[in-house]
C-alpha positions in Angstrom: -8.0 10.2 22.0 -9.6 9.1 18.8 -9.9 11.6 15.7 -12.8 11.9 13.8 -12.4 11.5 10.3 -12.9 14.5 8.0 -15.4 14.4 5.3 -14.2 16.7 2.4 -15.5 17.7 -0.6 -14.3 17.5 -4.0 -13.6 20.4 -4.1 -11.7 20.5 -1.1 -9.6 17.5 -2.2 -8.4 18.8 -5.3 -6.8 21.6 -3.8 -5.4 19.2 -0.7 -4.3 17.2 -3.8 -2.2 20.3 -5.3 -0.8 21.5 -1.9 0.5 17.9 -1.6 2.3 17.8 -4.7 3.7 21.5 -3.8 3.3 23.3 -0.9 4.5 26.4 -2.2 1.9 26.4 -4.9 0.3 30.1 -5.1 -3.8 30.2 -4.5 -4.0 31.3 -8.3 -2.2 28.7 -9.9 -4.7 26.2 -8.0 -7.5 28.5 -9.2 -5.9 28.5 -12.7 -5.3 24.4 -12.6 -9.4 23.6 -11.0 -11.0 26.7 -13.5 -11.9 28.5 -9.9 -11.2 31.6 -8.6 -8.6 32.7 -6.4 -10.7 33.5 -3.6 -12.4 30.3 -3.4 -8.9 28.9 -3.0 -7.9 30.5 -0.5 -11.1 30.0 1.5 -10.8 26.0 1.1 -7.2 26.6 1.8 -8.1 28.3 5.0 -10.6 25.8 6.3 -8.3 22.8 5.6 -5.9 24.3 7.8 -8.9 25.1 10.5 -10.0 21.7 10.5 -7.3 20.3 11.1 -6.2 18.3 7.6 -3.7 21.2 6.5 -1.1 21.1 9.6 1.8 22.9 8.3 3.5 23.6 5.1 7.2 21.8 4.6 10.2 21.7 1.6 11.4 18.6 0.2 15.2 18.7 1.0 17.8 17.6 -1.2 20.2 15.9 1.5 22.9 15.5 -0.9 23.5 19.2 -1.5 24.0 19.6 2.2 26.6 16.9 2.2 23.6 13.8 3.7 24.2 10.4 1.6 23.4 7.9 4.1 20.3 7.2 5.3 19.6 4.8 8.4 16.2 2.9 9.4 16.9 1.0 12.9 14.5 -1.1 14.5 14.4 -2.4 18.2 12.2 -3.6 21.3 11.6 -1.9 24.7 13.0 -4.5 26.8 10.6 -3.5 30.0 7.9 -0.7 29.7 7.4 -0.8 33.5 10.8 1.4 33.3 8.8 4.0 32.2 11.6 7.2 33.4 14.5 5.3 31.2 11.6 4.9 28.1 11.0 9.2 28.3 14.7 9.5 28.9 14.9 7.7 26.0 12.5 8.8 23.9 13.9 12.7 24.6 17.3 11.7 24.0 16.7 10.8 20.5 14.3 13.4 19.9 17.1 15.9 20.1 19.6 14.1 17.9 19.9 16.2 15.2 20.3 13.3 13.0 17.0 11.9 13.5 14.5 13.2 10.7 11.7 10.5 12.0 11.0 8.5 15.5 7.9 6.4 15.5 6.4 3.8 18.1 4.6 1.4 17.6 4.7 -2.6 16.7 6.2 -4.2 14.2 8.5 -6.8 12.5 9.7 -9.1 15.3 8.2 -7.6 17.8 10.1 -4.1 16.9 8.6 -1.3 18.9 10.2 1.5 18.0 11.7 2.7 14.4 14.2 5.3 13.8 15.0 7.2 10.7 17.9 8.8 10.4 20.6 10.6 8.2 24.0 10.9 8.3 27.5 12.5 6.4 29.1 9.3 5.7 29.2 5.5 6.8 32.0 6.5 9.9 29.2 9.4 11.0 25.9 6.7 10.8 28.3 4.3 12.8 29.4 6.8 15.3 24.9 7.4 15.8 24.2 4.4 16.3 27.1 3.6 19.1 26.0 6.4 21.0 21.9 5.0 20.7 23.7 2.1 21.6 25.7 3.0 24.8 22.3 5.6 25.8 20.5 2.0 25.1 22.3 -0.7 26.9 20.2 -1.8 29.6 16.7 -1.4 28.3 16.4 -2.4 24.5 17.2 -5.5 22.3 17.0 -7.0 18.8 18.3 -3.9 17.4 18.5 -4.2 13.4 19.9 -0.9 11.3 19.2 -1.1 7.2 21.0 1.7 5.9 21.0 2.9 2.1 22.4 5.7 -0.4 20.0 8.9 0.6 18.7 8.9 -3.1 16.7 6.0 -2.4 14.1 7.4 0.4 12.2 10.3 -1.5 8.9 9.4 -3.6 7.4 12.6 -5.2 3.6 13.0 -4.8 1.5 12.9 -8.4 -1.8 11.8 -9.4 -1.4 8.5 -9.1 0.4 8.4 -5.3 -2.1 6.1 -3.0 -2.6 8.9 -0.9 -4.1 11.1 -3.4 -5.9 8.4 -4.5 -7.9 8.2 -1.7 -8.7 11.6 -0.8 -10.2 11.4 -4.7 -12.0 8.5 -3.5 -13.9 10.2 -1.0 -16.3 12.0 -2.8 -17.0 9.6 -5.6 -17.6 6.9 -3.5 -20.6 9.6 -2.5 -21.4 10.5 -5.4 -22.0 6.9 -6.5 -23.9 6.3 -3.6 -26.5 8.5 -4.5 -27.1 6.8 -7.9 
């Protein structure tokens, strides 16, 4: 299934630009920041969401506070995707550890197919994870590679200058200097 891209105006991005810096942002501080009114906002606001590009409103956590300081990205390879019951065993089994905040396939670094991110109390706790993905693991995955960090180092705040942003600006001047 291929998604079509979305063409947005500038409009449009500008507020998707201010939702992304804060979701919590009220319709009238956008209006007030883009010199609009409030109910313009919340009409792009609602057809973001019905196209698609808005999908749901989050928090940024601060994992510390809730006692979180390690954070844990482990790589490996699907030995055998022929053994396609013991890959959605799998693939459920880590999808309900409560420690996993991200699970991605896909290809990568040494032939890496799948990346886990995950966070944990303490060093014993993120040891204790991965010997139970281990033992769940044992006959169908290899080259498995953990990089594990202090928490502190995995959150990047959105601002003007984020790539992302960036290129939902980009959109519509690339238009507009098309039609020059």
């Amino acid at each position: 299934m291929v998604d079509r891209k979305e063409k947005l105006t500038k409009r449009e991005c500008q507020v998707l630009a201010e939702l992304i810096k804060s979701g919590r942002v009220s319709d009238q501080e956008i209006a007030r920041k883009l010199n609009t009114s409030r109910p313009t906002v919340l009409k792009i606001r609602r057809r973001l969401e019905q196209k698609g590009v808005i999908k749901k409103y989050t928090c940024e956590v601060d994992w510390e506070k809730l006692g979180l300081n390690i954070h844990a990205a482990i790589l490996y390879q699907w030995k055998d995707y022929s053994k396609s019951k013991e890959l959605n065993s799998l693939v459920r089994f880590i999808k309900s550890q409560p420690e996993v905040i991200l699970f991605v396939k896909g290809e990568g670094i040494g032939s890496k197919t799948d990346l886990i991110i995950s966070i944990h109390e303490s060093l014993d706790a993120c040891e204790r994870f991965i010997k139970r993905l281990k033992y769940q693991w044992r006959d169908n995955v290899e080259n498995v590679e953990v990089f594990l960090s202090s928490i502190r180092g995995i959150f990047k705040n959105y601002d003007l200058s984020s790539p992302a942003l960036c290129r939902i600006g980009k959109r519509e001047d690339d238009k507009e200097e098309k039609q020059f």
